[in-house]
C-alpha positions, 0 to 999 in steps of 0.5 A, spaced: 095 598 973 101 594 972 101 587 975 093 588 977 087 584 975 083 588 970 076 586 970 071 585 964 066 590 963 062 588 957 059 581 960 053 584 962 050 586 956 052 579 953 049 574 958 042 579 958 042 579 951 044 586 949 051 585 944 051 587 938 053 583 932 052 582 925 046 580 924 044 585 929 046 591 924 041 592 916 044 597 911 039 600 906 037 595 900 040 589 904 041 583 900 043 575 904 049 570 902 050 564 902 054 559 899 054 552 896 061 549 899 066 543 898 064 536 901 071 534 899 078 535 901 082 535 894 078 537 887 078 538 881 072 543 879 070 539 873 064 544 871 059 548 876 053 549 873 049 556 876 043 555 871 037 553 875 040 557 881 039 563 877 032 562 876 030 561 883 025 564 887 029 572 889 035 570 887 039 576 884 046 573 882 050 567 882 057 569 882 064 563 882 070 564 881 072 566 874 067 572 876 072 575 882 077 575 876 073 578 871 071 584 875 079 585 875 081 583 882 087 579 885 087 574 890 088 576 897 094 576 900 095 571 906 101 574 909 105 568 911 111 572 913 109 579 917 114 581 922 109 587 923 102 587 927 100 593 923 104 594 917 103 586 913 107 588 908 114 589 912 117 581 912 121 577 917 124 574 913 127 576 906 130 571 903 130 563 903 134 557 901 130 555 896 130 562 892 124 565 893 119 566 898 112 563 896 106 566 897 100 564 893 093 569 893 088 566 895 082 567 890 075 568 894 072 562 889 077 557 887 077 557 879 081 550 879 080 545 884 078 545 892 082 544 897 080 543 903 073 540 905 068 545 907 071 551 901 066 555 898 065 554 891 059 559 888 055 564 892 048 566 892 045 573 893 038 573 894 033 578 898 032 573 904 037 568 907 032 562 906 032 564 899 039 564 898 041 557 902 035 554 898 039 557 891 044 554 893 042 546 893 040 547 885 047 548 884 050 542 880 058 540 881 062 535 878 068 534 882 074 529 880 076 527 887 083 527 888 088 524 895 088 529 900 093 530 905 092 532 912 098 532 915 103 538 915 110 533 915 107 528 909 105 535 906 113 536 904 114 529 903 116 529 895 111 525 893 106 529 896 101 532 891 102 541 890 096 544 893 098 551 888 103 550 883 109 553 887 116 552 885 118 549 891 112 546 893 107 546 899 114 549 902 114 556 904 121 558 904 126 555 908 131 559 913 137 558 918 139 563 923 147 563 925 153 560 922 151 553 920 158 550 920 161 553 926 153 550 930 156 544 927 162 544 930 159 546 937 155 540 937 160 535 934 164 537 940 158 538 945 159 533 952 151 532 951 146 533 944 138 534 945 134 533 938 127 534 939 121 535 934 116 541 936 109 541 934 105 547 934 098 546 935 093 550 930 090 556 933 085 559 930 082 565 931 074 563 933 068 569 933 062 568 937 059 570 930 063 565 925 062 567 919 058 574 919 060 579 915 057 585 911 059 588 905 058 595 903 060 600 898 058 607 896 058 610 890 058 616 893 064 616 896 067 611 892 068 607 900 068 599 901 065 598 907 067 591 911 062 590 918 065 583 921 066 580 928 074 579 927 081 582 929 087 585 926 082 590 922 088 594 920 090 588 917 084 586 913 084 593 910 091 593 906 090 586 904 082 587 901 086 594 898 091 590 895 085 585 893 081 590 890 086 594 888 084 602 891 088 604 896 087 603 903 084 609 904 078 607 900 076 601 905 073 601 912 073 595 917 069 595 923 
C-alpha cells in the first residue's frame, strides 16, 4: 500500500445522511447544556448573577467556575510542550532561559476574568436544549472591560497586559539548541548572513459537529464517559484524569 492512493470509504454514508454524530446518540436520563459566553475579549467578572437563571422553566442547575473548584477538580492540562503524541506527559523541552516552563490549567469556567471573546462563562443544565439556551439570557454579568491584545509578537511586548499571573509573562519558555557563541562565530564570519522572521498560521482542529459533547458517569463503575466528535482521545483521557483526579483507567473517550 506504500506510495498508493487509499480511497475514502465512509463518504457514502455522509452524503445520504446515515453518519452518526453527537446529537445522534441519547444516554438514559439525558439532560442538555448550554452556555452563557463572553462577548469580550479581556474582562474582569465583577459578579454573575445565576439567580432568575435557576428559576426558569426545567432548569436543573446553573454551575460557574467557583463550582468546578469546590467540587475539588483542577484546571486541565493544555500540554504546550508534548514530545509524545500519545504520552502528554513526556516534555520536549525540560528546561528554559527563563527558569521555568510556564504551564497554567485551564479551569472550565473562568473564576477571575475572561480572555477571549466567546469564552464560556456559566453553564445551564436543563431537560430540553430550548430551556437551557433561554436560561441562559437570564444571566446577568458585569464585566469591567479591559485592553486586548490580538497579536502573538505585542503579546511578549513588556508593556503588554499578562493574560495568567506567570512569572515570565505571556512567555511559555525560551530555549536554544546548539552552542550560542560558536553559531556567533560561524555567522561573523559567514560570506552571506540570511535573517528571516517565520509566522506559523493558527491551525485549529475543526469537527464537522463543533462543540457536541456527552458526558456521562456511572456510579456503578465509578467510570467517566467522554462521546465527542474529536481526536487524540488518548490524550483527552489523561488530561480529564489529571483534571478530575482518578486514574486514567476510570475515563473513556469515544
Amino acid at each position: 500500500m506504500i506510495g498508493k492512493p487509499i480511497p475514502r470509504v465512509e463518504d457514502q454514508r455522509f452524503v445520504t445522511g446515515r453518519g452518526q454524530y453527537t446529537d445522534d446518540i441519547h444516554v438514559d436520563g439525558q439532560l442538555h447544556a448550554a452556555f452563557l459566553r463572553s462577548p469580550h475579549a479581556h474582562a474582569v467578572l465583577r459578579s454573575i448573577d445565576i439567580a432568575a437563571a435557576r428559576e426558569a422553566p426545567g432548569v436543573i442547575a446553573v454551575l460557574v467556575g467557583q463550582d468546578y473548584l469546590d467540587d475539588g477538580f483542577q484546571g486541565v492540562d493544555h500540554v504546550p510542550n508534548p514530545v509524545d503524541a500519545i504520552d502528554a506527559t513526556r516534555k520536549a523541552f525540560l528546561t528554559s532561559l527563563t527558569g521555568s516552563i510556564f504551564n497554567q490549567p485551564h479551569i472550565p469556567l473562568p473564576t477571575d476574568r475572561v480572555r477571549y471573546v466567546g469564552e464560556a462563562i456559566a453553564m445551564v443544565i436543563a431537560e430540553t436544549p430550548l430551556q437551557a439556551r433561554n436560561a441562559t439570557e437570564l444571566i446577568e454579568v458585569d464585566f469591567d472591560v479591559l485592553d486586548a491584545v490580538v497579536n502573538g509578537v505585542d503579546a511578549m511586548q513588556p508593556d503588554a497586559p499578562q493574560l495568567w499571573d506567570g512569572a515570565h509573562g505571556n512567555l511559555c519558555f525560551q530555549t536554544q539548541i546548539g552552542e550560542r557563541e560558536r553559531a556567533r562565530e560561524i555567522i561573523a564570519g559567514a560570506d552571506h548572513v540570511v535573517r528571516r522572521e517565520f509566522h506559523h498560521s493558527r491551525l485549529v482542529n475543526c469537527q464537522m459537529e463543533p462543540r457536541s459533547a456527552i458526558g456521562a458517569y456511572d456510579a456503578a463503575t465509578d467510570v467517566y464517559t467522554l462521546i465527542s466528535g474529536s481526536q487524540g482521545a488518548v490524550r483527552q483521557q489523561l488530561c480529564l484524569a489529571l483534571a478530575l483526579k482518578v486514574p486514567p483507567a476510570r475515563v473513556r473517550v469515544v
